[in-house]
C-alpha positions as CSV (number, residue, x, y, z in Angstrom):
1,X,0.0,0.0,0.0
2,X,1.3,3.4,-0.7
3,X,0.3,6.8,0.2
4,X,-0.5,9.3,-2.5
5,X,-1.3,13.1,-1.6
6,X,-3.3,14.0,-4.7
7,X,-3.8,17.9,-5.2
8,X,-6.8,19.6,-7.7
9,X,-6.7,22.9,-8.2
10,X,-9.0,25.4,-9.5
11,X,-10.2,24.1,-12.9
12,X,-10.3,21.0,-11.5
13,X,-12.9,21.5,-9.2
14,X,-14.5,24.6,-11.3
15,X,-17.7,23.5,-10.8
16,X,-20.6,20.5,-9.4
17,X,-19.7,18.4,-12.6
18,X,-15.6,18.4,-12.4
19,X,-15.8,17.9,-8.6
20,X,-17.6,14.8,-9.5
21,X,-15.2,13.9,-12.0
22,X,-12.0,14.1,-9.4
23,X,-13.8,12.0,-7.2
24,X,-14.0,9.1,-9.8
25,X,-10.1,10.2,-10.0
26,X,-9.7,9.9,-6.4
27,X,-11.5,6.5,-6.2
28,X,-9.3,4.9,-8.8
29,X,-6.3,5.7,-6.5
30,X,-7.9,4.2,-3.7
31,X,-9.3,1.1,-5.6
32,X,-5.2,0.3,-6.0
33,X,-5.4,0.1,-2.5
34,X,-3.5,3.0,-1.7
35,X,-4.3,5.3,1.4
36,X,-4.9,9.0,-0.4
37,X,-5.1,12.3,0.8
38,X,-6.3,15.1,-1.0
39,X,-6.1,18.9,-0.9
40,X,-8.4,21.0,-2.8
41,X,-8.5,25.0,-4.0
42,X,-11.1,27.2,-4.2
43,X,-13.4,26.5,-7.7
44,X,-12.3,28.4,-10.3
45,X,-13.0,32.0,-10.1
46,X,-13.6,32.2,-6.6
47,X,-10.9,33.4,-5.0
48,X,-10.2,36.6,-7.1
49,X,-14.0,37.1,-6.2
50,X,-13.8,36.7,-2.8
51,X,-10.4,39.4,-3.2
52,X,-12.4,42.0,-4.8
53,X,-14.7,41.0,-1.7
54,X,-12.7,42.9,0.5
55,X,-10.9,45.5,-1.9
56,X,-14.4,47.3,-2.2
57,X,-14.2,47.3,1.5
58,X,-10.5,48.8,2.0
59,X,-7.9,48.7,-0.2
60,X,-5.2,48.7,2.6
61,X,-6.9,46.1,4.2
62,X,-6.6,44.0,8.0
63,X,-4.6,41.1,6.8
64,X,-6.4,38.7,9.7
65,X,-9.7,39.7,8.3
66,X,-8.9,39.5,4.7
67,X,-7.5,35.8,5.5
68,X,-11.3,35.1,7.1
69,X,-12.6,35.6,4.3
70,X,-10.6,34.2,1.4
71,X,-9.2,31.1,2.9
72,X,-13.6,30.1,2.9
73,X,-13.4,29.3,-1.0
74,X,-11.2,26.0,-0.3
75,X,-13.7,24.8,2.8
76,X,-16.4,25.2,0.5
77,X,-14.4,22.7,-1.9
78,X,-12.8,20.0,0.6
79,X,-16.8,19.9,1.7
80,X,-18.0,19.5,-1.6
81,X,-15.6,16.7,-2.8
82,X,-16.1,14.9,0.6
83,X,-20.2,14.5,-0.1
84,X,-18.7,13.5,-4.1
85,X,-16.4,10.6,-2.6
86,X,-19.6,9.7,-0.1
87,X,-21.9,9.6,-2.6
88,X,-20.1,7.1,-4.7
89,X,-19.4,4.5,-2.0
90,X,-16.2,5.8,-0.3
91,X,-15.8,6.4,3.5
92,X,-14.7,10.5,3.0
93,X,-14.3,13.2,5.7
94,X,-13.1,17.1,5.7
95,X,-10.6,18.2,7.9
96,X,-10.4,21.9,8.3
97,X,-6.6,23.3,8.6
98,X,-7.4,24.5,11.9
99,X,-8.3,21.2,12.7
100,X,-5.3,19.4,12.0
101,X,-4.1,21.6,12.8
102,X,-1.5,23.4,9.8
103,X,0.0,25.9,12.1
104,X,1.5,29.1,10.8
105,X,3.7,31.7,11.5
106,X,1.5,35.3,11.7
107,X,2.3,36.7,8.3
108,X,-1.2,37.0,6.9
109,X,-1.8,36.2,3.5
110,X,1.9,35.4,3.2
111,X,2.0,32.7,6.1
112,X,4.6,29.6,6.2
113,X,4.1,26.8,7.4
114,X,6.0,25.9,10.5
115,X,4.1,22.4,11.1
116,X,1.4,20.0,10.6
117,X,-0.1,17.6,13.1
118,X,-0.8,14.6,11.3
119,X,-2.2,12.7,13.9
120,X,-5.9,13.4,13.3
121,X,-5.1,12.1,9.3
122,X,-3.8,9.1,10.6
123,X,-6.8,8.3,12.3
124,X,-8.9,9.0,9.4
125,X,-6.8,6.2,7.7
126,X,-7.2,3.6,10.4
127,X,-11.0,4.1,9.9
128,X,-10.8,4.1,5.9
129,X,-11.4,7.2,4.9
130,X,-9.9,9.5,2.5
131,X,-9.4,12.5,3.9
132,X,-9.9,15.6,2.3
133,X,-8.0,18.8,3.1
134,X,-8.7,22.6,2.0
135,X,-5.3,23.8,0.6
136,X,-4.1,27.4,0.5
137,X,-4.8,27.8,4.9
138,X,-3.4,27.2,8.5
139,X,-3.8,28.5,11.6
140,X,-1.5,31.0,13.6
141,X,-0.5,30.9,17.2
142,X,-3.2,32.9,18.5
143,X,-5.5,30.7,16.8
144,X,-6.3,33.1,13.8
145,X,-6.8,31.6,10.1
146,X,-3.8,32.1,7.7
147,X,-4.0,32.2,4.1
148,X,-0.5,31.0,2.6
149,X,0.1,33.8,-0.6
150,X,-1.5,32.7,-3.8
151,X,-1.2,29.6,-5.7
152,X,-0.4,28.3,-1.6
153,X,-2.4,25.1,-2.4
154,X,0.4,23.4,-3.9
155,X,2.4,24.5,-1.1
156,X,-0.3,22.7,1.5
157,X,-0.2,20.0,-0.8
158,X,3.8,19.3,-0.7
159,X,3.8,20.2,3.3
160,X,1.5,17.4,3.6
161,X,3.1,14.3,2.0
162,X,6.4,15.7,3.4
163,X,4.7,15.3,7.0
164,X,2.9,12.4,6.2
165,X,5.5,10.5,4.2
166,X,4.3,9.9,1.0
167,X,5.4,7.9,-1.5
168,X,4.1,10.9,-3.9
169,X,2.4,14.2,-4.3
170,X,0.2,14.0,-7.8
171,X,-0.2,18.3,-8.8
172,X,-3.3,17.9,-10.6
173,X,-4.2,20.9,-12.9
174,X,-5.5,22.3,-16.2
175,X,-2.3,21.8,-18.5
176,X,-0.6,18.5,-19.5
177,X,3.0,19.3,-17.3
178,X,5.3,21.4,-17.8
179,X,6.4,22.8,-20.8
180,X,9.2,24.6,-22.6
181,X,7.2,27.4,-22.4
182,X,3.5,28.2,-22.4
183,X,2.4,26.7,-25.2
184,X,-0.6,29.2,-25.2
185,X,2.0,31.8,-26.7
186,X,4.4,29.5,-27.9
187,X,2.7,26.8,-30.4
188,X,5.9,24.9,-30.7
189,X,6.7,24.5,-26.8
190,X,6.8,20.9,-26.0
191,X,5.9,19.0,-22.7
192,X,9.2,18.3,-20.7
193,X,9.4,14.1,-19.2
194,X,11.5,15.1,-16.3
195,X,12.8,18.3,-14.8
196,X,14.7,18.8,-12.0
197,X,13.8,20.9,-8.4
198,X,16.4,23.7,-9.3
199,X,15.0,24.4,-12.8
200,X,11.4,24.1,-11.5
201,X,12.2,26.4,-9.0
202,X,13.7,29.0,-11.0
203,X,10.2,28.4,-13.4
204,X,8.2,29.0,-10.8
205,X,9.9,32.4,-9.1
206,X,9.9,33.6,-12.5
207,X,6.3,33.4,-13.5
208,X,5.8,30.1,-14.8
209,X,2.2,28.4,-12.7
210,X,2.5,25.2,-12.8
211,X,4.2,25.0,-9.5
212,X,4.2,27.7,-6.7
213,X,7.5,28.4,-5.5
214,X,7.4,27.3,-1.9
215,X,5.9,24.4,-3.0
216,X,8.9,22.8,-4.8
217,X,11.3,24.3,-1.9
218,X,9.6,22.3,0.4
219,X,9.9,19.3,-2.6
220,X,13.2,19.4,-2.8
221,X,14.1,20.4,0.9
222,X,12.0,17.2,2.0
223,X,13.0,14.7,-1.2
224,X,9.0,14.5,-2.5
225,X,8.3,12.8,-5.5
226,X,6.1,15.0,-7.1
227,X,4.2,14.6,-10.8
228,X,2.4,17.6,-12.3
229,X,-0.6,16.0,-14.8
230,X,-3.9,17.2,-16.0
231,X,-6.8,16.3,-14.5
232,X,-8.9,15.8,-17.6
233,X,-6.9,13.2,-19.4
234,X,-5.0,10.3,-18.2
235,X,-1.6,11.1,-20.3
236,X,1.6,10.5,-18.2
237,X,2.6,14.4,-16.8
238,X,6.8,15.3,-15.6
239,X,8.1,14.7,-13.0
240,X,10.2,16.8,-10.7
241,X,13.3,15.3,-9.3
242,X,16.6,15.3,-8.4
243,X,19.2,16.8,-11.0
244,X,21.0,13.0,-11.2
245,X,17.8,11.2,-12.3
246,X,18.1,13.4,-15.9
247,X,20.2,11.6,-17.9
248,X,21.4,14.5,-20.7
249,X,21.3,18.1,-19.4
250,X,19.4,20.7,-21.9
251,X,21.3,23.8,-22.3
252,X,18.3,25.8,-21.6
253,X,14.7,24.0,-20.4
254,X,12.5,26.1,-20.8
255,X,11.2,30.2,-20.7
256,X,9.2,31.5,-18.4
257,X,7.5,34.9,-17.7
258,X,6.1,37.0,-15.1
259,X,2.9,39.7,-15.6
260,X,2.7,40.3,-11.9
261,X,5.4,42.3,-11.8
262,X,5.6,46.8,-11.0
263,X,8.9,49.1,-11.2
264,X,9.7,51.5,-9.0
265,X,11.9,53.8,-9.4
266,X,13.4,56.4,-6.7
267,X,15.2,59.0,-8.5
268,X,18.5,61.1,-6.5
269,X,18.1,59.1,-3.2
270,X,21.4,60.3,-1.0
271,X,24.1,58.3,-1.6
272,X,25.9,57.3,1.7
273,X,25.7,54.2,3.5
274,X,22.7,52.3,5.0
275,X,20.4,53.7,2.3
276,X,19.7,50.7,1.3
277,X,18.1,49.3,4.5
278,X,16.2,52.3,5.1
279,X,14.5,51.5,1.6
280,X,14.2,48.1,2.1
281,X,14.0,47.2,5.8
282,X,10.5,48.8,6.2
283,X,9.2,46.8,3.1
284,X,10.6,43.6,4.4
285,X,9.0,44.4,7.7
286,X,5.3,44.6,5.7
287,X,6.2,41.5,4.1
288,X,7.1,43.1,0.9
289,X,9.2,40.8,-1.2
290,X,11.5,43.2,-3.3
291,X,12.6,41.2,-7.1
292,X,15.3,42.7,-9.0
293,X,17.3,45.5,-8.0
294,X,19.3,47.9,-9.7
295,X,21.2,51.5,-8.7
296,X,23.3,54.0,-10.9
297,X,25.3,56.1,-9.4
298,X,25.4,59.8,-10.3
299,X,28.3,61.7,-12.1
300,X,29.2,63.6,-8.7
301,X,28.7,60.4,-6.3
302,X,26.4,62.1,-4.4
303,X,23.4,60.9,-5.4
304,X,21.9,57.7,-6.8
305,X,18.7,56.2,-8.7
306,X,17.3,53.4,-7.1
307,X,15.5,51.1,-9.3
308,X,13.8,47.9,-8.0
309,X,10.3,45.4,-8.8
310,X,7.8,44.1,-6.4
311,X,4.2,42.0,-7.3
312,X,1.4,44.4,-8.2
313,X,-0.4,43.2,-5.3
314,X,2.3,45.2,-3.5
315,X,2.5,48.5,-5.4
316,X,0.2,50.5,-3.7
317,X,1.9,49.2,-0.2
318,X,5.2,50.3,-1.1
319,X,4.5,53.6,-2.4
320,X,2.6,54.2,0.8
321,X,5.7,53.3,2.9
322,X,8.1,54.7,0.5
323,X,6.1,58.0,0.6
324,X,5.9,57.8,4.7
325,X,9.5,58.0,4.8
326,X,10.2,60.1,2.4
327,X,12.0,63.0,4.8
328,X,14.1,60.2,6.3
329,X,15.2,58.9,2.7
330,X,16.0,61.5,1.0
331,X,14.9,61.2,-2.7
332,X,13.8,63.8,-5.2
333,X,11.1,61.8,-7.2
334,X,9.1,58.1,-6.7
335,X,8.1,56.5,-10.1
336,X,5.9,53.3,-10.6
337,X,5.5,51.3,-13.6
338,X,2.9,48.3,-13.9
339,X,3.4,48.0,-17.8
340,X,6.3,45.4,-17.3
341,X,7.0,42.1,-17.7
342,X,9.7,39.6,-16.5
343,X,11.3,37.4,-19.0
344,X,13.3,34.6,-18.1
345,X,15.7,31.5,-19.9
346,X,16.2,28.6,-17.2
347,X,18.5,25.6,-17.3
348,X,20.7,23.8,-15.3
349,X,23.2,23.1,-18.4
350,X,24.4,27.0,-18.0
351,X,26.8,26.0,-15.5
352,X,28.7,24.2,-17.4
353,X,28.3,26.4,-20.4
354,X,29.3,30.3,-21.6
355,X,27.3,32.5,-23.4
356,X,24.0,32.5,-22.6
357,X,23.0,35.5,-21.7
358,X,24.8,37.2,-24.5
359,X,22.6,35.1,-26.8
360,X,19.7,36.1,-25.3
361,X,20.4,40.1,-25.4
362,X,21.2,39.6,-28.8
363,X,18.4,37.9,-29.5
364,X,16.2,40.4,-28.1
365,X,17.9,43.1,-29.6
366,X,17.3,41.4,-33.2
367,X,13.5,42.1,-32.5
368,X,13.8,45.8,-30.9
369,X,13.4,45.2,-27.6
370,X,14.6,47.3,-24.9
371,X,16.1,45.5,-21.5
372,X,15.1,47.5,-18.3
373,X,16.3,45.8,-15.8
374,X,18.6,42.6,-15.7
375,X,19.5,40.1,-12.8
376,X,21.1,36.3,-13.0
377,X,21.6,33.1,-10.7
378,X,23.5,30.3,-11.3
379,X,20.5,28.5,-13.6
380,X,19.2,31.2,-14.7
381,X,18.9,34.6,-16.7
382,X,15.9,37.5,-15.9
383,X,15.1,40.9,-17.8
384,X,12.5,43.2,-17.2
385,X,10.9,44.4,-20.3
386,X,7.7,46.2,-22.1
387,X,4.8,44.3,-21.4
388,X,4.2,44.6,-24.6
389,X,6.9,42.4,-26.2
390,X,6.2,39.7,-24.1
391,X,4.8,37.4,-26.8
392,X,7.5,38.5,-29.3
393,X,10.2,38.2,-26.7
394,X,9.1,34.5,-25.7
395,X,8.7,33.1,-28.9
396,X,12.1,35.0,-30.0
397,X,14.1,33.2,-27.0
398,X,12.6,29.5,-27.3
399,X,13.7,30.0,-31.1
400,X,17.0,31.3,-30.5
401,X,18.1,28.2,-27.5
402,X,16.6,25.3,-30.1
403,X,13.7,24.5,-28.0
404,X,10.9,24.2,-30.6
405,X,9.6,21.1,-31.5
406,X,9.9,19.7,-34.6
């Protein structure tokens, strides 16, 4: 007998009819005699609903309160699919994530998750019965709900069979894996077999959806098997896993992108030591995660421009603390940009190989488009440019590193 933590996210469970259908899903795991857990999202939809929910009410809202009343979407779900499983012959029961419990640390709509008590889980298993699971919610130390950022199912989901021990954690979604790129702009992208934790990783922080980022830390932090597949066909999905289980390394795997991304710029901020944390120390403090950084230094040295991204769930934050402390930091002018995107090539072949970010400027520049901003790791290569170019600029770079398919 194994254990299996399967995972459905929105489209999945998008309405009465596909929640019926995952059941069926989740019953075939179970008639192999496996033990399955299973985490759901909010349907399709309601989540952004539920957001716009409390924007009406105030923009810069109570986190606590906003996490009351977004985290309800996935108990609506894990209550839904329970009846589904019931109602086809299988023992089924809902467990809240306060009553596991998922405990969190206090960072609303941001929390991580610091444990899970899997005791109550286990139970359910003695007695038979799949247990269902909202995804995307804990509880903090003082017993408040906590949402864990968007896209936090997964991260739920990869939390649990790392505390449960699973033998695997199945990401069921809309799309077939994970491509080369998304093959919605790019019709020759093709569906990658295997792809290891680092490269999936570096997908993820830079836009691609398939995964959320936390989620394959915790994978590859906690050695989980997991399989991304589409839950509307039964063709074999990729699998994430260590770098030494791909045979022959790709140059580049794949190109991602980013629409959730906003400039700002601080124009002549005083250039003398500690600036820097006075920027950024209050953003980190309200859990504002700051992207890719960079500073030009006047002629004189005495003053510098201060460029640097955040998500644009974060703009109007930032600007209001950047604003606040104006006086003590010392710049001229605050600029914002929301008409950006972030572009990125991937793959764990660029250590052992030169060139590759020179052949994607040039590639870029071949089609006219401008680089705003540029920032590396060791597996990968990001620029900020136009929104506008981001189809061209895509299609450009999976060209240019021979990943179309023939």
């Amino acid at each position: 007998m194994a254990l299996i933590v399967q995972k459905f996210g929105g489209t999945s469970v998008g309405d009465i009819d596909r929640i019926k259908a995952v059941a069926k899903r989740v019953k075939a795991e179970a008639d192999n005699g496996n033990q399955v857990a299973v985490v759901v999202s909010a349907m399709a939809g309601v989540t952004n609903r539920l957001i716009g929910y409390v924007d009406e009410i105030a923009s810069l809202h109570d986190g606590s309160e906003y996490d009351v009343v977004v985290s309800s979407g996935e108990q609506i779900t894990s209550g839904l699919l329970a009846l589904a499983l019931q109602e086809i012959g299988l023992k089924a029961r809902s467990l809240q994530g306060w009553q596991i419990p998922v405990n969190t640390d206090e960072a609303h709509g941001k929390a991580r998750i610091q444990s899970i008590d899997t005791d109550r889980i286990k139970e359910c298993f003695q007695r038979g019965e799949i247990v269902v699971v909202p995804g995307f919610q804990g509880i903090t130390p003082d017993r408040r709900l906590a949402t864990l950022g968007r896209g936090g199912s997964d991260t739920s989901a990869v939390a649990l069979a790392a505390a449960l021990g699973a033998d695997r954690c199945d990401i069921y979604t809309d799309v077939e894996g994970i491509f080369t790129a998304d093959p919605r702009i790019v019709a020759k992208a093709h569906k990658l077999d295997k792809i290891t934790y680092e490269e999936m990783l570096e997908m993820a922080s830079v836009g691609a959806k398939v995964l959320q980022t936390r989620a394959v830390e915790m994978g590859m932090k906690h050695g989980v098997r997991l399989q991304v597949l589409s839950a509307f066909n039964d063709k074999p999905g990729t699998l994430v896993v260590d770098e030494d289980e791909v045979v022959e390394q790709e140059l580049v795997s794949g190109i991602a992108y980013s629409r959730d991304e906003a400039k700002v710029t601080l124009v002549r901020v005083a250039d003398r030591p500690g600036v820097a944390a006075r920027i950024f120390g209050p953003l980190s403090d309200a859990h504002v995660n700051v992207d890719m950084i960079v500073q030009n230094v006047s002629k004189d040295g005495k003053a510098t421009d201060l460029t640097f991204t955040v998500t644009r769930g974060d703009l109007k934050r930032t600007i209001d603390i950047l604003e606040k402390n104006k006086d003590d930091l010392g710049y001229e002018q605050l600029s914002s940009d929301e008409n950006v995107v972030k572009v990125s090539v991937i793959g764990v072949g660029m250590r052992s190989h030169a060139g590759v970010a020179q052949r994607m400027f040039s590639s870029l520049a071949e089609k006219g488009i401008n680089i705003q901003v540029i920032s590396t790791s060791e597996i990968k290569v990001s620029v900020l440019i136009d929104e506008a170019s981001t189809e061209l600029a895509v299609r450009a770079l999976h060209s240019a590193y021979g990943l179309d398919a023939e």
